[in-house]
PDB file of N, CA, C, O and CB in Angstrom:
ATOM      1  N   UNK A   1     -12.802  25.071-199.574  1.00  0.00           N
ATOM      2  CA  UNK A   1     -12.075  24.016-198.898  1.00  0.00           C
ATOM      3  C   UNK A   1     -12.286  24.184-197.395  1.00  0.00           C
ATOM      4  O   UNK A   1     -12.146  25.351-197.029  1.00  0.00           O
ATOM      5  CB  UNK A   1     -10.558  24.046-199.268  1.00  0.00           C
ATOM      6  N   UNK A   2     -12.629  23.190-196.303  1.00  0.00           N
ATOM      7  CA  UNK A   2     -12.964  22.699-195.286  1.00  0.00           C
ATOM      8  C   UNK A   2     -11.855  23.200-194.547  1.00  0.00           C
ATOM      9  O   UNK A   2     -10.886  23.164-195.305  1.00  0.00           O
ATOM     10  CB  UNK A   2     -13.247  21.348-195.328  1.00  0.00           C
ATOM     11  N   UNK A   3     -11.559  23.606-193.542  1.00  0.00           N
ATOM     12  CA  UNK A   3     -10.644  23.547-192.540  1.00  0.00           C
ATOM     13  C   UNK A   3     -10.798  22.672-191.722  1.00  0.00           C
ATOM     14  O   UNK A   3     -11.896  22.730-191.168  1.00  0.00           O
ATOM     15  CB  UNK A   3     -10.524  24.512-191.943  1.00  0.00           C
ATOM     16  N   UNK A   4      -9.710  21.322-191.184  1.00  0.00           N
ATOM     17  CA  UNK A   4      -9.973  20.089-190.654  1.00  0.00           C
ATOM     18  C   UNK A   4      -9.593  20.014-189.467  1.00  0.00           C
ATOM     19  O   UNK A   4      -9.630  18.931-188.884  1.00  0.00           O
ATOM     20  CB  UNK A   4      -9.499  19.129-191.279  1.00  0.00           C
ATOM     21  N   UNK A   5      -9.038  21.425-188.706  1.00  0.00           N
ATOM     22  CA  UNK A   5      -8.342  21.628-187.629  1.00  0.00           C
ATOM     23  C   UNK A   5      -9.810  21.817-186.747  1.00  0.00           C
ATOM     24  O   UNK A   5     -10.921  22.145-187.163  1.00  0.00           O
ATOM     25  CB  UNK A   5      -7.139  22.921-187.745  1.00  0.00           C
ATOM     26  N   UNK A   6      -9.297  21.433-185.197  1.00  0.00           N
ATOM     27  CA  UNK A   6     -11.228  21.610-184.282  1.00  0.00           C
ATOM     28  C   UNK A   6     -10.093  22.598-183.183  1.00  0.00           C
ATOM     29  O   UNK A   6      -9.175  22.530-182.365  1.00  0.00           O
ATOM     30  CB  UNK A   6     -12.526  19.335-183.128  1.00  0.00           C
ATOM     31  N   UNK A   7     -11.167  23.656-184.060  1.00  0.00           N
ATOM     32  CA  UNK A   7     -10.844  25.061-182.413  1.00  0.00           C
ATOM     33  C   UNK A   7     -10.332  24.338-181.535  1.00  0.00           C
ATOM     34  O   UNK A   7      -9.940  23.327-182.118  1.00  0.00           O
ATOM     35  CB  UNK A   7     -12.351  25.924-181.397  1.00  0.00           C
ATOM     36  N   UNK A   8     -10.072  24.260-180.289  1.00  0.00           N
ATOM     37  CA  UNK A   8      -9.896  23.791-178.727  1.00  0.00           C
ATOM     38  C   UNK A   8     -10.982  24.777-177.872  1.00  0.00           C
ATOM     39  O   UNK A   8     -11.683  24.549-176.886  1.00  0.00           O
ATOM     40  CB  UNK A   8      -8.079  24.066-178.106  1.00  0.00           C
ATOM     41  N   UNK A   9     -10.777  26.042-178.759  1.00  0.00           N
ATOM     42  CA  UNK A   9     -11.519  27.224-177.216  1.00  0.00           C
ATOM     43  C   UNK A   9     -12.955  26.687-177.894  1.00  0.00           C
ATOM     44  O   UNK A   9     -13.745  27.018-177.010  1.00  0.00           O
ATOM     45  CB  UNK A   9     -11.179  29.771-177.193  1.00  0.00           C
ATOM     46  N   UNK A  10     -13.719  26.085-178.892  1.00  0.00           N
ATOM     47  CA  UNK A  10     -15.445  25.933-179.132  1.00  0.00           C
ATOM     48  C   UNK A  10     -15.576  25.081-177.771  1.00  0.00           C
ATOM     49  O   UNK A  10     -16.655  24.511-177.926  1.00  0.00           O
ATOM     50  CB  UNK A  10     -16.116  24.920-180.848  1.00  0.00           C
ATOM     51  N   UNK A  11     -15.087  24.704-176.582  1.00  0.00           N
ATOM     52  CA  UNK A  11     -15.922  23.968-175.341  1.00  0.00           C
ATOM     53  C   UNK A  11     -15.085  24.208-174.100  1.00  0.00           C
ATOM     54  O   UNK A  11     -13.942  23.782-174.264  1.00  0.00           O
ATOM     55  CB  UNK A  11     -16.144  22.211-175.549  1.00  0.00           C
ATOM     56  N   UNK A  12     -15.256  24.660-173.118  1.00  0.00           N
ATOM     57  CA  UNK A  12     -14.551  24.283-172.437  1.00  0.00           C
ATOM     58  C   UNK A  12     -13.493  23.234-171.899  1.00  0.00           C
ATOM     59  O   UNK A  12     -12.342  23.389-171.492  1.00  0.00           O
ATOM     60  CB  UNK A  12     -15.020  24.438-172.141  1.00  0.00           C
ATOM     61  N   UNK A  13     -14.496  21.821-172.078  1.00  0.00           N
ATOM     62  CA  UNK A  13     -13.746  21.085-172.145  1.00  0.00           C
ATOM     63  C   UNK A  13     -12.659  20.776-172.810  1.00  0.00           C
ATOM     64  O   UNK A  13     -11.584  20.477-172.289  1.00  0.00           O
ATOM     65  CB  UNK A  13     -14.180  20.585-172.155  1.00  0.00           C
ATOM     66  N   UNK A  14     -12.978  20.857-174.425  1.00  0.00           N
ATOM     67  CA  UNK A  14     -11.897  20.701-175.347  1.00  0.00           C
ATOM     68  C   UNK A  14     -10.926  21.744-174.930  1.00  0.00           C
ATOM     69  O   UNK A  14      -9.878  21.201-174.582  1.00  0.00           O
ATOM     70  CB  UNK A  14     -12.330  20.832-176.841  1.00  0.00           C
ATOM     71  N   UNK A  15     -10.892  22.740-174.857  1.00  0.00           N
ATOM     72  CA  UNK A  15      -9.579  23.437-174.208  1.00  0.00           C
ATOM     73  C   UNK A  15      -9.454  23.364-173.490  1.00  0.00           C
ATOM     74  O   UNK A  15      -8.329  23.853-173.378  1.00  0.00           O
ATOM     75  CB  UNK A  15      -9.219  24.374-174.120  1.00  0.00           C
ATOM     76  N   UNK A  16     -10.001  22.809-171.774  1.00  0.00           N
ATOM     77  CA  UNK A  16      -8.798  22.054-170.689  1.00  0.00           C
ATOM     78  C   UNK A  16      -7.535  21.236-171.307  1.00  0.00           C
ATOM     79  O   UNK A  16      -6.319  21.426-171.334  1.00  0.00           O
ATOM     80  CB  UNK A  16      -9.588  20.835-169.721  1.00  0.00           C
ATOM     81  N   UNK A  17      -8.369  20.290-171.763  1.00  0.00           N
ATOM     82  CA  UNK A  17      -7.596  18.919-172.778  1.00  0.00           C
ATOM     83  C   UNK A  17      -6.483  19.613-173.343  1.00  0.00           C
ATOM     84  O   UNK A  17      -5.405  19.068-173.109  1.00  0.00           O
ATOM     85  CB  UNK A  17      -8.621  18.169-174.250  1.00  0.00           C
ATOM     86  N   UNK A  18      -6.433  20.760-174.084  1.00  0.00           N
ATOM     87  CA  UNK A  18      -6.119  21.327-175.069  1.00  0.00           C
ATOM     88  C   UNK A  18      -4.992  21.794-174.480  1.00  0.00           C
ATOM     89  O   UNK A  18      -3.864  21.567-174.918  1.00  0.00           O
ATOM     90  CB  UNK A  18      -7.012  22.152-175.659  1.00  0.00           C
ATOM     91  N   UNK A  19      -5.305  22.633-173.207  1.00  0.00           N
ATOM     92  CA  UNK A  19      -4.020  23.366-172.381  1.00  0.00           C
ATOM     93  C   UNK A  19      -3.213  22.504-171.070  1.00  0.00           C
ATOM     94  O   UNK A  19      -2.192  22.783-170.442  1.00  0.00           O
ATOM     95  CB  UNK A  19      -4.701  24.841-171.631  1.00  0.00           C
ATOM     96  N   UNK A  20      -4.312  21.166-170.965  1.00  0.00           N
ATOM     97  CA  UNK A  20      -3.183  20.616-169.998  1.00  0.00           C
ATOM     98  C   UNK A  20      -1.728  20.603-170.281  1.00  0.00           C
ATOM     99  O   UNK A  20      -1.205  20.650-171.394  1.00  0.00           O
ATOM    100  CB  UNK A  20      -3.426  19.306-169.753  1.00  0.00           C
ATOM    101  N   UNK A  21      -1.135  20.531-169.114  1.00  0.00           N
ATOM    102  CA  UNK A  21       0.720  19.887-169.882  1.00  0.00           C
ATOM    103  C   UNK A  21       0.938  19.040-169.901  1.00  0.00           C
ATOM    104  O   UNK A  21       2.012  18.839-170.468  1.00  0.00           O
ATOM    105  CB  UNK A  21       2.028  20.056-169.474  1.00  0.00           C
ATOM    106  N   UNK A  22       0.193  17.743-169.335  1.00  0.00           N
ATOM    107  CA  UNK A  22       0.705  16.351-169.260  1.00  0.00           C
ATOM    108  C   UNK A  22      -0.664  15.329-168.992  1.00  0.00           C
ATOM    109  O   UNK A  22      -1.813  15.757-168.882  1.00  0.00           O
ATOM    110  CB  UNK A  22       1.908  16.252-167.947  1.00  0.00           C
ATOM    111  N   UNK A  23      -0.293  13.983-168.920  1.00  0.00           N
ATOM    112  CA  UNK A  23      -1.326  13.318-169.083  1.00  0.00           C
ATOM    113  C   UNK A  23      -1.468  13.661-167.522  1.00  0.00           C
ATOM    114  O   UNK A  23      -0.625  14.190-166.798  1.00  0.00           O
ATOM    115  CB  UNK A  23      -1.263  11.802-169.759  1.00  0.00           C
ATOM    116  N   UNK A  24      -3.224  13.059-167.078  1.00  0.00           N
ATOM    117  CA  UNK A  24      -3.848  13.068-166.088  1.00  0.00           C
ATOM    118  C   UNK A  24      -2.801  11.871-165.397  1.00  0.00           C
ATOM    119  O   UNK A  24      -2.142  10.946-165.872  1.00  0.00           O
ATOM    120  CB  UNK A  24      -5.463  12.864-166.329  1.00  0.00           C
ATOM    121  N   UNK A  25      -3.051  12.488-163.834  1.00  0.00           N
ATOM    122  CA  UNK A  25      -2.422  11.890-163.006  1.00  0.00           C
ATOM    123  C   UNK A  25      -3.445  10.772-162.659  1.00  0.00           C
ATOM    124  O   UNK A  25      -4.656  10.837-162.872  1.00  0.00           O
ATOM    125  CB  UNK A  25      -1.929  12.777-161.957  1.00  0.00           C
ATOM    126  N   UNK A  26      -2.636   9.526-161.976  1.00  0.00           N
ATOM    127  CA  UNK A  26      -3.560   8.151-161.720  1.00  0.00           C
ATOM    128  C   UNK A  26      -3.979   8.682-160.155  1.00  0.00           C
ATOM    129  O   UNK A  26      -3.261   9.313-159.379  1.00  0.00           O
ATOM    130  CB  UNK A  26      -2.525   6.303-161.799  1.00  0.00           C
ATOM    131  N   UNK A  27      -5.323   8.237-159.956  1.00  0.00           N
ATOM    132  CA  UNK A  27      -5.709   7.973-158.840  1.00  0.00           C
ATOM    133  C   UNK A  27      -4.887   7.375-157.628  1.00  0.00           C
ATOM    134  O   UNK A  27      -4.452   6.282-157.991  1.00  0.00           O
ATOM    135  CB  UNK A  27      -6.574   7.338-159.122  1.00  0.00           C
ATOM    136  N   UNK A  28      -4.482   7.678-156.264  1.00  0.00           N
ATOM    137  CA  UNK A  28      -3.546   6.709-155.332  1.00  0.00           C
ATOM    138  C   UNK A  28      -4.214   5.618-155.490  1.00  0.00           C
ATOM    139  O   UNK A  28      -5.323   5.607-156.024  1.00  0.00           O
ATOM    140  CB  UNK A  28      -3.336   7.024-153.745  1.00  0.00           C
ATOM    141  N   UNK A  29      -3.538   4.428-154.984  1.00  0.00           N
ATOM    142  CA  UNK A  29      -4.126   2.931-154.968  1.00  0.00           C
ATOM    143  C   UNK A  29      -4.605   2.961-153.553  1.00  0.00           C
ATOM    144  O   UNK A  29      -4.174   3.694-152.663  1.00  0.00           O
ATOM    145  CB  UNK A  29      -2.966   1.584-155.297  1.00  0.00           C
ATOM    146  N   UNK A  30      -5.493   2.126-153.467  1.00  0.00           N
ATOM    147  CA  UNK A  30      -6.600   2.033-152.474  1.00  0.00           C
ATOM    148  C   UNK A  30      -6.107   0.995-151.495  1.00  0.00           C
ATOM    149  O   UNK A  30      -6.768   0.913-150.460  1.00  0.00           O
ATOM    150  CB  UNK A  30      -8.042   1.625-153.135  1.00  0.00           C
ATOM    151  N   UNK A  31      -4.862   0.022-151.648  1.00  0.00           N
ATOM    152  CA  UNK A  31      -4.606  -1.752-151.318  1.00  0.00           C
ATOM    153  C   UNK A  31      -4.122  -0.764-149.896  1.00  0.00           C
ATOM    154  O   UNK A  31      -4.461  -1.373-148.881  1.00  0.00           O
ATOM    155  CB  UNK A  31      -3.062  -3.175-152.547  1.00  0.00           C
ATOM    156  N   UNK A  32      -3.423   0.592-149.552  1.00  0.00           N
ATOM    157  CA  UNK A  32      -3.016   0.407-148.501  1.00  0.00           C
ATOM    158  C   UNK A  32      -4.052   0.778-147.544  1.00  0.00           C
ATOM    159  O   UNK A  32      -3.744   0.818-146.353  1.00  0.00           O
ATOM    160  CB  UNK A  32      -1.895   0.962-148.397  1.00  0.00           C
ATOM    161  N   UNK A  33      -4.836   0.961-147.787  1.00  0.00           N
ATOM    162  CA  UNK A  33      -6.638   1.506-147.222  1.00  0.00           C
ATOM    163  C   UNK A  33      -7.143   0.311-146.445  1.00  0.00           C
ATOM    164  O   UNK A  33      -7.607   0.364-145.306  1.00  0.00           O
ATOM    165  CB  UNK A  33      -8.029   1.812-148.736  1.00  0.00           C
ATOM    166  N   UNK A  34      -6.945  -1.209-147.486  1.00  0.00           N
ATOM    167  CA  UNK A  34      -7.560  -2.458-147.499  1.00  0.00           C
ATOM    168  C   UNK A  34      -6.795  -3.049-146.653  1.00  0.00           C
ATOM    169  O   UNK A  34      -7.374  -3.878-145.950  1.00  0.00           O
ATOM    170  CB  UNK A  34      -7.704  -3.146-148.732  1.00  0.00           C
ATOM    171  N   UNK A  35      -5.529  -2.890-146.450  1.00  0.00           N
ATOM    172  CA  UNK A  35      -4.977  -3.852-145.314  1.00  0.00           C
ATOM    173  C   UNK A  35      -4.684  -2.816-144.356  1.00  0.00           C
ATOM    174  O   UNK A  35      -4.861  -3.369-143.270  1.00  0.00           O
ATOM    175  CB  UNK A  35      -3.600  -4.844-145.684  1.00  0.00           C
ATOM    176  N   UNK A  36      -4.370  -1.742-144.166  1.00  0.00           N
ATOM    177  CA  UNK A  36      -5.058  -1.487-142.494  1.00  0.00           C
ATOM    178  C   UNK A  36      -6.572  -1.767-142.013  1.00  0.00           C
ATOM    179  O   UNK A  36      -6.891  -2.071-140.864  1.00  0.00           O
ATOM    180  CB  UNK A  36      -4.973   0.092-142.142  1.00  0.00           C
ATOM    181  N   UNK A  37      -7.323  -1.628-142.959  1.00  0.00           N
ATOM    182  CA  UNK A  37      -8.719  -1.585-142.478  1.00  0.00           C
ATOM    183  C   UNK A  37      -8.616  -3.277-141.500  1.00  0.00           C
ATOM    184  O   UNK A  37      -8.818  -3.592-140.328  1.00  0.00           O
ATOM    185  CB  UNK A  37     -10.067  -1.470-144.107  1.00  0.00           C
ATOM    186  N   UNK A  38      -8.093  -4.199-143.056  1.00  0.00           N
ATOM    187  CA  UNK A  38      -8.121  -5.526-142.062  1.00  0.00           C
ATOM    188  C   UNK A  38      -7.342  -5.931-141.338  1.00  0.00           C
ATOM    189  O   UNK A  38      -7.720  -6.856-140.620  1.00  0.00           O
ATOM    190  CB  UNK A  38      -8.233  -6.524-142.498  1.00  0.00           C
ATOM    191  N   UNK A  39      -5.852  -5.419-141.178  1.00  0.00           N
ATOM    192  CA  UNK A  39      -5.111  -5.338-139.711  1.00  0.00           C
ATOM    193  C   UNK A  39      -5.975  -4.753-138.362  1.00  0.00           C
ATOM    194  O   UNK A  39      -5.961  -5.196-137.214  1.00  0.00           O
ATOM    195  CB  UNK A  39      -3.787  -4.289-139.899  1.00  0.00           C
ATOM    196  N   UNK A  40      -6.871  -3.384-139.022  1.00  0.00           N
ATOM    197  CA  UNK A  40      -7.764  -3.417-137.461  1.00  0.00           C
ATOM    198  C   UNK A  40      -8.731  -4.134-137.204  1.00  0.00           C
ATOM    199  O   UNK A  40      -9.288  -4.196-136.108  1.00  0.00           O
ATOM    200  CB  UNK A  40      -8.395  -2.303-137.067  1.00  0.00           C
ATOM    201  N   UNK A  41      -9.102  -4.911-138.466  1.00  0.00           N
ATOM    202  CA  UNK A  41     -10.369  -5.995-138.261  1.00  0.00           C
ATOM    203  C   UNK A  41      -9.676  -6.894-137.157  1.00  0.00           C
ATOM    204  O   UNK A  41     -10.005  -6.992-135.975  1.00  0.00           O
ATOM    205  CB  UNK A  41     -10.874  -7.022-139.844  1.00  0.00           C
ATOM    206  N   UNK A  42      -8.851  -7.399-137.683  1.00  0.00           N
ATOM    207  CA  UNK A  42      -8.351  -8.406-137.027  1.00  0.00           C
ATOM    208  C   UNK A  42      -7.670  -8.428-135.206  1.00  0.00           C
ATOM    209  O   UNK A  42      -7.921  -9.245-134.320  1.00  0.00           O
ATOM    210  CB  UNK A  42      -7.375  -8.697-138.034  1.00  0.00           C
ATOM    211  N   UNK A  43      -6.622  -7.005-135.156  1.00  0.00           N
ATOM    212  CA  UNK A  43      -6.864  -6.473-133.653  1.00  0.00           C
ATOM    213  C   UNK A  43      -7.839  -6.196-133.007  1.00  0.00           C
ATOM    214  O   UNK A  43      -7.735  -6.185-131.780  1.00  0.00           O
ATOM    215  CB  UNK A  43      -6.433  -5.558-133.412  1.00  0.00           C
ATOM    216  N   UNK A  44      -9.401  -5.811-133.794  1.00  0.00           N
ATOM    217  CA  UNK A  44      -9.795  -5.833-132.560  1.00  0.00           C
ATOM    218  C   UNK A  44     -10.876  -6.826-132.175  1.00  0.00           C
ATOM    219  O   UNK A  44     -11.696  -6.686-131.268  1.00  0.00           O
ATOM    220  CB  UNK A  44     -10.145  -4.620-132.281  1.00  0.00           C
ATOM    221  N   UNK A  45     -10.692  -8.298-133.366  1.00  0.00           N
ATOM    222  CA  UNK A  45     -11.398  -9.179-133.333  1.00  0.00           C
ATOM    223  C   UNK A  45     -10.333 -10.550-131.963  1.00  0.00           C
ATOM    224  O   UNK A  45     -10.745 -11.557-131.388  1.00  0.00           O
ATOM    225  CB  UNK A  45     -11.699  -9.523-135.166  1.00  0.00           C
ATOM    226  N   UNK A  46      -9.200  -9.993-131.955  1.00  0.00           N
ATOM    227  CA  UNK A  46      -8.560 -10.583-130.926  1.00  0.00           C
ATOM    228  C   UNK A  46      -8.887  -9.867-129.642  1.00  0.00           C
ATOM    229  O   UNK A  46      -9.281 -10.513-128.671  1.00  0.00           O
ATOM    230  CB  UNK A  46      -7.148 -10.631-131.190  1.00  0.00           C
ATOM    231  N   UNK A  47      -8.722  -8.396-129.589  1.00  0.00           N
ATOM    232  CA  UNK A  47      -9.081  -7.810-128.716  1.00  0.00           C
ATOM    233  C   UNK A  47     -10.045  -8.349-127.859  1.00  0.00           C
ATOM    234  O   UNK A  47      -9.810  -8.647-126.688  1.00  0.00           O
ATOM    235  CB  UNK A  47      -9.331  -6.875-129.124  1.00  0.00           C
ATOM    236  N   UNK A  48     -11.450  -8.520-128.583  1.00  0.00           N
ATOM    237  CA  UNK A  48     -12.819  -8.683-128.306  1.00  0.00           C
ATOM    238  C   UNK A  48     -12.612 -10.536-127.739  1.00  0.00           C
ATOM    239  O   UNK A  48     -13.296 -10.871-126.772  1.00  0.00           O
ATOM    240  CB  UNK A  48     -13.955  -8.260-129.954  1.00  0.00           C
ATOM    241  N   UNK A  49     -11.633 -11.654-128.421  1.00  0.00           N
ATOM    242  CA  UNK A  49     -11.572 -12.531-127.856  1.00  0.00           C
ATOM    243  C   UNK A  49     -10.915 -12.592-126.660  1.00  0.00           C
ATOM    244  O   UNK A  49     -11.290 -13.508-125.929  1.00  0.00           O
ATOM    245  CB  UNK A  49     -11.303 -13.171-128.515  1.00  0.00           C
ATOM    246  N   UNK A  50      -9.976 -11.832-126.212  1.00  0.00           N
ATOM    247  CA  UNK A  50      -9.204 -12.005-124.305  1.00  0.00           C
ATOM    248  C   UNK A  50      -9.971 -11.088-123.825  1.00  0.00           C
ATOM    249  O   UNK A  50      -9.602 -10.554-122.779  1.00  0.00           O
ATOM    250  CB  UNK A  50      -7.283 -11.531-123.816  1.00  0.00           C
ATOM    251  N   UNK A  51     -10.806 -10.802-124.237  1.00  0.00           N
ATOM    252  CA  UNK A  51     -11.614  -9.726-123.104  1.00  0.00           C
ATOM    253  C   UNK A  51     -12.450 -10.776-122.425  1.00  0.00           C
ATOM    254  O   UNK A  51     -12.377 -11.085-121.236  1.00  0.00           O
ATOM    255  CB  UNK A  51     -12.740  -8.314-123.847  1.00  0.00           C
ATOM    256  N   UNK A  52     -13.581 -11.491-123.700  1.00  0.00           N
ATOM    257  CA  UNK A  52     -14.557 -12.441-123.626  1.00  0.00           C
ATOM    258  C   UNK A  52     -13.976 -13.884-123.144  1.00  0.00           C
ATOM    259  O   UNK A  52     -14.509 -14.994-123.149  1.00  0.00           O
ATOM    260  CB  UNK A  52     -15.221 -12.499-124.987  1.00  0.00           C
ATOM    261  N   UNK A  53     -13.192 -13.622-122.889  1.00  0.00           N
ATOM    262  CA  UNK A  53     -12.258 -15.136-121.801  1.00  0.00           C
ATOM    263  C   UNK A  53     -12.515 -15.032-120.309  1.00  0.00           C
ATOM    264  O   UNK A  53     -12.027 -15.858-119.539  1.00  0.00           O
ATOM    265  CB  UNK A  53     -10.206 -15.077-121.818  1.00  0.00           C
TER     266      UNK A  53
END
């Protein structure tokens, strides 16, 4: 008779998985990256217009 149980220690990987304690954490979200980037688009696309006045 077969044993249907899979080691964890046959890979490394499978026993990370095996010994984490909790699910993987999410990546931070990126949206607050995206609107400063285009809050400074935008200051210094005004900037660049009262200069060029």
């Amino acid at each position: 008779m077969s044993d249907n149980q899979v080691d964890p220690s046959g890979n490394t990987e499978a026993f990370r998985a095996f010994t984490r304690p909790g699910p993987d954490a999410e990546a931070p979200s990126k949206v607050p990256y995206l609107v400063g980037g285009l809050v400074a688009v935008v200051l210094i696309a005004l900037l660049v217009v009262l200069l060029v006045r």
